[in-house]
C-alpha positions as CSV (number, residue, x, y, z in Angstrom):
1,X,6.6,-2.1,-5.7
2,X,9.5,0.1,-5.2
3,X,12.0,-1.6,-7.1
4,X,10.4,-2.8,-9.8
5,X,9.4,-5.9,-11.7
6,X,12.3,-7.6,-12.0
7,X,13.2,-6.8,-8.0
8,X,9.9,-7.5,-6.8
9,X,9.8,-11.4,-7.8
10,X,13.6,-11.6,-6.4
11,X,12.2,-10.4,-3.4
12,X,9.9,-12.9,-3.2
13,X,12.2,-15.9,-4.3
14,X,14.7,-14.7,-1.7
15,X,12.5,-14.2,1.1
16,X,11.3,-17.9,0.2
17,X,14.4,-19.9,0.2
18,X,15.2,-17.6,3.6
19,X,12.4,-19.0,5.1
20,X,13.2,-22.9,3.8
21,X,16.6,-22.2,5.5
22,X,16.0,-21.3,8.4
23,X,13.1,-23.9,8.6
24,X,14.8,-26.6,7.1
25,X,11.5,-27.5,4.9
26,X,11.7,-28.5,1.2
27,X,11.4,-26.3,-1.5
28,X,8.0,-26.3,-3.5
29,X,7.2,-24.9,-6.6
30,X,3.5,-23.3,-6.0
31,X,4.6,-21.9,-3.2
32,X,7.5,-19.7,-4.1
33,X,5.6,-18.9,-6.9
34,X,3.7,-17.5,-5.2
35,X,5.4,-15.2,-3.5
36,X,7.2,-14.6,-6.7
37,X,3.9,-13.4,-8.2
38,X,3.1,-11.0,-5.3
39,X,6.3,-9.6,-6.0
40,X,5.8,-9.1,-9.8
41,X,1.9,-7.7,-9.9
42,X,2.9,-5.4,-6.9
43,X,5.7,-3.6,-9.5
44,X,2.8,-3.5,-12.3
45,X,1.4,-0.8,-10.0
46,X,3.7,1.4,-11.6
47,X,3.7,0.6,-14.8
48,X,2.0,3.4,-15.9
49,X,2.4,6.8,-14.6
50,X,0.8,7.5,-11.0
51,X,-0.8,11.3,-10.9
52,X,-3.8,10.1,-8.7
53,X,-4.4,8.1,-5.8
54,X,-7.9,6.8,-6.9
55,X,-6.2,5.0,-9.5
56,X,-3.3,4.0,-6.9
57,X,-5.6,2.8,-4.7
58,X,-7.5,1.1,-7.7
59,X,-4.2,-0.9,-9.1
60,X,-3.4,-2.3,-5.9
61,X,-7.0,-3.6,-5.1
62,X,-7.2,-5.3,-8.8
63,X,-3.6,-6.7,-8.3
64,X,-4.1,-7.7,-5.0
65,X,-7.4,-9.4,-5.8
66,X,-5.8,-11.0,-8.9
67,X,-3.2,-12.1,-6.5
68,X,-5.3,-13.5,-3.6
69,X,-7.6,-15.1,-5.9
70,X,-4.7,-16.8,-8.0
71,X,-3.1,-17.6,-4.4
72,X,-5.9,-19.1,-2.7
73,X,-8.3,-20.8,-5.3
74,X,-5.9,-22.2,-8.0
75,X,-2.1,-22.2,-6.5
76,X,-2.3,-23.8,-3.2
77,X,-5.3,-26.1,-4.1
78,X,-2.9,-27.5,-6.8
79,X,-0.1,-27.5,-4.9
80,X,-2.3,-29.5,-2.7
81,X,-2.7,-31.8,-4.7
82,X,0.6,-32.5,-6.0
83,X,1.0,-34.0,-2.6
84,X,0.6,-38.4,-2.0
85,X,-1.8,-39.6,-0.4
86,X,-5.1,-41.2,-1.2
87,X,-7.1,-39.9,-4.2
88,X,-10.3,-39.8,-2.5
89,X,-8.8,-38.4,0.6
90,X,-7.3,-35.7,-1.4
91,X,-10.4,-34.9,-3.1
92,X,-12.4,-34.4,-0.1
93,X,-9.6,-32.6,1.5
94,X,-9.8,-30.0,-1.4
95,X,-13.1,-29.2,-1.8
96,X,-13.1,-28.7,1.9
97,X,-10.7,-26.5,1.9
98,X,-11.6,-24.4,-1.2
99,X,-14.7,-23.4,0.7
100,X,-12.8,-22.4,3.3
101,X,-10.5,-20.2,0.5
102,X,-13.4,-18.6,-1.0
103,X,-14.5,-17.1,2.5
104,X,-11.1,-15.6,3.2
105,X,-10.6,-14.0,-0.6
106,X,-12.2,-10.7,0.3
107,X,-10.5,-10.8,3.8
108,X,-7.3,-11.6,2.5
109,X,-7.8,-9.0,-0.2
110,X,-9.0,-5.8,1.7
111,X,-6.3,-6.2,4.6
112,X,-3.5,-7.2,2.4
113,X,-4.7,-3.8,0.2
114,X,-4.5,-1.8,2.9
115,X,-1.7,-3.1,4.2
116,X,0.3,-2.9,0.6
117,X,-0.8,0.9,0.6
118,X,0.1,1.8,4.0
119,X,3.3,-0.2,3.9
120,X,4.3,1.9,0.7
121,X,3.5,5.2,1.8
122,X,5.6,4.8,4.9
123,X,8.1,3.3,2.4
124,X,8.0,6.7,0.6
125,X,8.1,8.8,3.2
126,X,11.7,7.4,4.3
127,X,12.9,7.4,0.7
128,X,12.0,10.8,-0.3
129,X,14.2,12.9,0.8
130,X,17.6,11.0,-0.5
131,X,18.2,12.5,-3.8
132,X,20.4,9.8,-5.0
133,X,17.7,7.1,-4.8
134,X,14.6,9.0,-5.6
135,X,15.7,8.5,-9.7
136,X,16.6,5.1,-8.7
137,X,13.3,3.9,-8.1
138,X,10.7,1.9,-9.9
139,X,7.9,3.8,-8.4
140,X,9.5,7.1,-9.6
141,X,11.6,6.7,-12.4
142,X,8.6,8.7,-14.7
143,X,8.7,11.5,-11.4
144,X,7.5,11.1,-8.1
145,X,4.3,9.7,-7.7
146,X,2.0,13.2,-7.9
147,X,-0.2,12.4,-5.2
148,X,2.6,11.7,-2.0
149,X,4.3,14.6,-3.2
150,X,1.7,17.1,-3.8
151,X,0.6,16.0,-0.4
152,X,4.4,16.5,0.9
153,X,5.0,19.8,-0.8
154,X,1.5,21.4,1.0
155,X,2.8,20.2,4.1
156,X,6.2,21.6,3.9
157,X,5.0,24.8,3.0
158,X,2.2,24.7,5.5
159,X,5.2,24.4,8.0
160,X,7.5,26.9,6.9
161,X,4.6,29.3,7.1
162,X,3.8,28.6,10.1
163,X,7.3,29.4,11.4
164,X,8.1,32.7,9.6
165,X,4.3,34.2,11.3
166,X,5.9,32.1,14.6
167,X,9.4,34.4,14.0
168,X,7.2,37.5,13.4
169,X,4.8,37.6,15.9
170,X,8.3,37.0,18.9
């Protein structure tokens, strides 16, 4: 979400291949994909212009839902399948687990919304205050996103305020 489209997916193939090293598993397809897709609709966030945190809050919950659902009921169950075994087996096996999916879609999706949200608003609050890479990222390369730093500005003003009536009153 931070740095963008292109550094999003990268994230995700990187943290992928990380993990197959330091497992020693083999590489599949669906499942770097997906993490290369979490990576890519969490940058489309901020493809448009951020002013209000409705429509922040919004754009994650319709990627993240697009994600999950993408994740859970059509990536892994073909991933699945691409896997030997018996036909029938499989089949059984699938079905089985896609009810299974289709109860944990609208867990999945609310906690890993409000963990995207939360994660990125801690995110910001580190970032903000270093000039140099404030330009630098995706999130803010059309300005800062109006709603964290609306929020910031009150605060900071709220605080200096409260120190020059503190230095008045002593």
């Amino acid at each position: 979400m931070l740095l963008g489209p292109l550094a999003g997916p990268l994230a995700g193939l990187l943290s992928d291949l990380t993990g197959l090293l330091i497992s020693g598993g083999v590489p599949h397809f669906g499942f770097t994909l997906i993490k290369v897709m979490y990576g890519f609709l969490g940058a489309m966030v901020f493809l448009p212009k951020q002013d209000k945190k409705l429509y922040f809050i919004l754009s994650i919950a319709a990627f993240m839902l697009t994600s999950v659902a993408l994740h859970l009921l059509v990536i892994t169950p073909l991933s699945f399948a691409s896997y030997g075994g018996a036909t029938g087996t499989k089949q059984g096996l699938i079905v089985a687990k896609m009810i299974q999916r289709a109860i944990l879609v609208p867990i999945e999706w609310v906690s890993y919304s409000a963990l995207v949200i939360t994660c990125f608003e801690i995110c910001w609050i580190v970032l903000r205050d270093n000039p140099k890479i404030e330009h630098q990222l995706w999130c803010a390369r059309k300005g800062a996103p109006k709603f964290l730093s609306d929020k910031w500005e009150k605060n900071r003003v709220e605080n200096v305020v409260k120190v020059e009536n503190k230095r008045k009153i002593s």
